[in-house]
VODO-467514 format. One line per field, with one value per residue: residue in one letter; x, y, z of N, C-alpha, C in turn. Coordinates in steps of 0.02 Angstrom, whole numbers, padded with zeros to 5 digits. Layout:
N
resn = (A/...)
nxx = (X/...)
nyy = (Y/...)
nzz = (Z/...)
caxx = (X/...)
cayy = (Y/...)
cazz = (Z/...)
cxx = (X/...)
cyy = (Y/...)
czz = (Z/...)
//
This chain:
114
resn = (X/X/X/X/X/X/X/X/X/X/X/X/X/X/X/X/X/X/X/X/X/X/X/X/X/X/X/X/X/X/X/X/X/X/X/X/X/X/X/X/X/X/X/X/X/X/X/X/X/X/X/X/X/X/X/X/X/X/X/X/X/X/X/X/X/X/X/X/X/X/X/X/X/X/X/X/X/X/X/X/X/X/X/X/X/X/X/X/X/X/X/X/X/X/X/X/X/X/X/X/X/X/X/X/X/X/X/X/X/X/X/X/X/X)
nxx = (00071/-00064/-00032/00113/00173/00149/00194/00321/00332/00321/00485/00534/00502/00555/00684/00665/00636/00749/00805/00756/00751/00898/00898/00835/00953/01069/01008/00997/01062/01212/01380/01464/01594/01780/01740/01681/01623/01477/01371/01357/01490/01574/01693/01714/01649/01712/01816/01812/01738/01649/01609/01557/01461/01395/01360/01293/01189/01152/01162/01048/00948/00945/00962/00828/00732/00754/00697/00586/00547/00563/00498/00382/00400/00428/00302/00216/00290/00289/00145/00073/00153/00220/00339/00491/00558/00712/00761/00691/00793/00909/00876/00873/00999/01060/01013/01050/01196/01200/01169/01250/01363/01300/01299/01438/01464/01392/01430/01576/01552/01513/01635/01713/01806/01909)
nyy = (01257/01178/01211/01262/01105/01075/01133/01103/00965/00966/01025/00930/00827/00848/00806/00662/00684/00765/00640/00570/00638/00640/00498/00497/00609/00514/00388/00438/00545/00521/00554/00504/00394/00429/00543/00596/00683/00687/00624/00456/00471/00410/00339/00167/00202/00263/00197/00110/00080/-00007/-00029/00125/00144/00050/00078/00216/00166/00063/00156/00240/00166/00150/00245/00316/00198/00227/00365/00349/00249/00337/00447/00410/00354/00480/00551/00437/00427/00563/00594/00499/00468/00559/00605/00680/00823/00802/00674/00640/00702/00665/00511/00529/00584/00465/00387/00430/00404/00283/00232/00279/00168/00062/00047/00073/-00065/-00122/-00124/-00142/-00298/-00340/-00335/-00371/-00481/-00424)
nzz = (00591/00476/00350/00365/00379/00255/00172/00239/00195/00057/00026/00066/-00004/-00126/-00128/-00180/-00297/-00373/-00340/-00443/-00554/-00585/-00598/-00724/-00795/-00779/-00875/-00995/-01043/-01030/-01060/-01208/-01187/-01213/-01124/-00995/-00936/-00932/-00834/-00727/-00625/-00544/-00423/-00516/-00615/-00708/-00770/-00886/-01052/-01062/-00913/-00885/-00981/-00921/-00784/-00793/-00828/-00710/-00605/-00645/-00636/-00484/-00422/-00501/-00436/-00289/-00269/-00293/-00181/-00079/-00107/-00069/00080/00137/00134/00191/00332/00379/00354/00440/00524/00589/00572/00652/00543/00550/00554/00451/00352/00391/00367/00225/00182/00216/00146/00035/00025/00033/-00092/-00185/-00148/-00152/-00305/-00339/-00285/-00356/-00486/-00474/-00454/-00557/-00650/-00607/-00649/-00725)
caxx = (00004/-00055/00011/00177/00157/00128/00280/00409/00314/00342/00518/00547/00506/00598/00742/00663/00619/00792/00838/00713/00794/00967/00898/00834/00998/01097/00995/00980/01123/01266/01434/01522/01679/01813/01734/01649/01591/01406/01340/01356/01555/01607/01718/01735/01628/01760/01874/01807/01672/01588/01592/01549/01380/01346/01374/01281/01129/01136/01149/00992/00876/00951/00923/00738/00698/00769/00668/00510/00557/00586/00433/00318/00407/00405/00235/00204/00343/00253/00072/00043/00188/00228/00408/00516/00608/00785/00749/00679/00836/00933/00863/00865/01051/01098/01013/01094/01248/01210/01143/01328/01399/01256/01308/01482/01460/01361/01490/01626/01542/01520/01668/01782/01868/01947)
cayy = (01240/01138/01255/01243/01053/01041/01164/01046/00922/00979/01024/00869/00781/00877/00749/00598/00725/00760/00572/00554/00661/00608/00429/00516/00598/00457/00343/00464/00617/00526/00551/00457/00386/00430/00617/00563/00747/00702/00559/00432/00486/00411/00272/00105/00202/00282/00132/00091/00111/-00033/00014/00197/00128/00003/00111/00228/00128/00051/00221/00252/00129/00102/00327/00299/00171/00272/00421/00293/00218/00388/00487/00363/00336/00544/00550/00403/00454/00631/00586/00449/00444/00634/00579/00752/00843/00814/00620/00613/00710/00588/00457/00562/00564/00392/00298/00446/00373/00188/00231/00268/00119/-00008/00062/00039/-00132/-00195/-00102/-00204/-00367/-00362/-00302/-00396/-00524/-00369)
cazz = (00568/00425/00295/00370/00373/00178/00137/00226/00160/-00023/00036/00075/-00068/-00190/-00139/-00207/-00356/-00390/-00372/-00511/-00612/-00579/-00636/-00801/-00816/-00822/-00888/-01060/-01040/-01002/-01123/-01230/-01159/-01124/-01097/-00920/-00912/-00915/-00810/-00669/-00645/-00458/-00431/-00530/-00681/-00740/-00793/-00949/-01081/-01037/-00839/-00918/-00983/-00889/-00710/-00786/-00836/-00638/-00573/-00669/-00600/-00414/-00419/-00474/-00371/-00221/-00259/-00276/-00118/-00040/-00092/-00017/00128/00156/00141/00261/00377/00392/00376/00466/00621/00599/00623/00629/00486/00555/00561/00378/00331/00407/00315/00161/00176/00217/00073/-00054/00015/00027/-00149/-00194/-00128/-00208/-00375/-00334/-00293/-00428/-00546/-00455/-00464/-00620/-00697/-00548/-00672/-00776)
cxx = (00005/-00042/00087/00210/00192/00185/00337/00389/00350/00417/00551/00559/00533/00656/00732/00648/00679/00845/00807/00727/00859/00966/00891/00886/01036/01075/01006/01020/01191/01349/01476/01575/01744/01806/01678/01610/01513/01392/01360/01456/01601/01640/01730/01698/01643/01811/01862/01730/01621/01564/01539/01475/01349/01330/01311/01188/01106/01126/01073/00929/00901/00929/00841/00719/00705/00737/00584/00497/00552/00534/00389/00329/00397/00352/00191/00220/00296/00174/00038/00083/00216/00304/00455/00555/00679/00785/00741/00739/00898/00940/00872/00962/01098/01087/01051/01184/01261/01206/01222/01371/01346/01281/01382/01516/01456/01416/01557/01629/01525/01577/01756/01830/01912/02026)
cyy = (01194/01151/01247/01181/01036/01074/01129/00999/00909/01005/00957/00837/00794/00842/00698/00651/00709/00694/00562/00572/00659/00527/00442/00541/00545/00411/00390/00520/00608/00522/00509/00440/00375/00486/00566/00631/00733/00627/00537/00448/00470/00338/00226/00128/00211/00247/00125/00102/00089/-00025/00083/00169/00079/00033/00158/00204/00085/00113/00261/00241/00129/00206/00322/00263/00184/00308/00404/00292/00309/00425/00459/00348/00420/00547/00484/00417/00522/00619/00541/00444/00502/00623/00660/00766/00793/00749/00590/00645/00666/00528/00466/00547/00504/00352/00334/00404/00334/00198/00223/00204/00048/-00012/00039/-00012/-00202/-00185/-00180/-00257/-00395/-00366/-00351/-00440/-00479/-00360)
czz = (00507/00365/00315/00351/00299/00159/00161/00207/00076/-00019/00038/00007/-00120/-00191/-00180/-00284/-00395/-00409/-00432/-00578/-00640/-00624/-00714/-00815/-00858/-00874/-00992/-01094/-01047/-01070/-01149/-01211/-01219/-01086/-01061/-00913/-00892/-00901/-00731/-00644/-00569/-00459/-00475/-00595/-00723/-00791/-00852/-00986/-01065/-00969/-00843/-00930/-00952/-00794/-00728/-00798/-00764/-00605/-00581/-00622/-00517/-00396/-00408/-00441/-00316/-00216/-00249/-00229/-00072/-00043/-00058/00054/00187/00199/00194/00322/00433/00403/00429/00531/00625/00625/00602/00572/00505/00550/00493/00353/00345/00360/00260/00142/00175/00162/00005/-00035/00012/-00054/-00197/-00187/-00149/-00273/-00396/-00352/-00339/-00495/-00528/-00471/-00529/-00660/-00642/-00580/-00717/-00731)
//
């Protein structure tokens, strides 16, 4: 029913939530290097201080704007073409891992003449 509806609804969206908060993490939590303990801490961020803040300051924004991108698309997804759970989870998973591999990237390309 339409109580059910609105609880995977709000289920749902607690992903882009958590990206949201993941972006405030980093963007404001993350630790001094060379303790990596608190922040963006995957791949190519590791390397150095400036990687270290600058990974985690991309990790920041390419997070929030995923969770942006992701609540609205929920809430379209669901309201408007009623597309199923297992489909938006799906999707939910692929962009946290493209999300990974953008961040990556831009780390890389920046940092590629080192």
């Amino acid at each position: 029913g339409d109580k059910m509806d609105f609880i995977i609804l709000v289920i749902l969206e607690i992903v882009p939530i958590i990206l949201w908060a993941c972006g405030w993490y980093f963007e404001n939590k993350y630790s001094k290097y060379p303790d990596v303990s608190r922040g963006y801490k995957f791949g190519s961020a590791k390397n150095s201080n400036l990687e270290w803040e600058y990974g985690n300051k991309v990790a920041s924004k390419v997070f929030s704007t995923t969770g942006t991108l992701l609540f609205t698309i929920i809430i379209i997804a669901r309201l408007l073409f009623d597309i199923n759970i297992i489909t938006i989870i799906f999707i939910l998973f692929i962009v946290i891992c493209v999300n990974f591999m953008i961040i990556e990237g831009i780390i890389k390309k920046k940092f590629k003449n080192k």
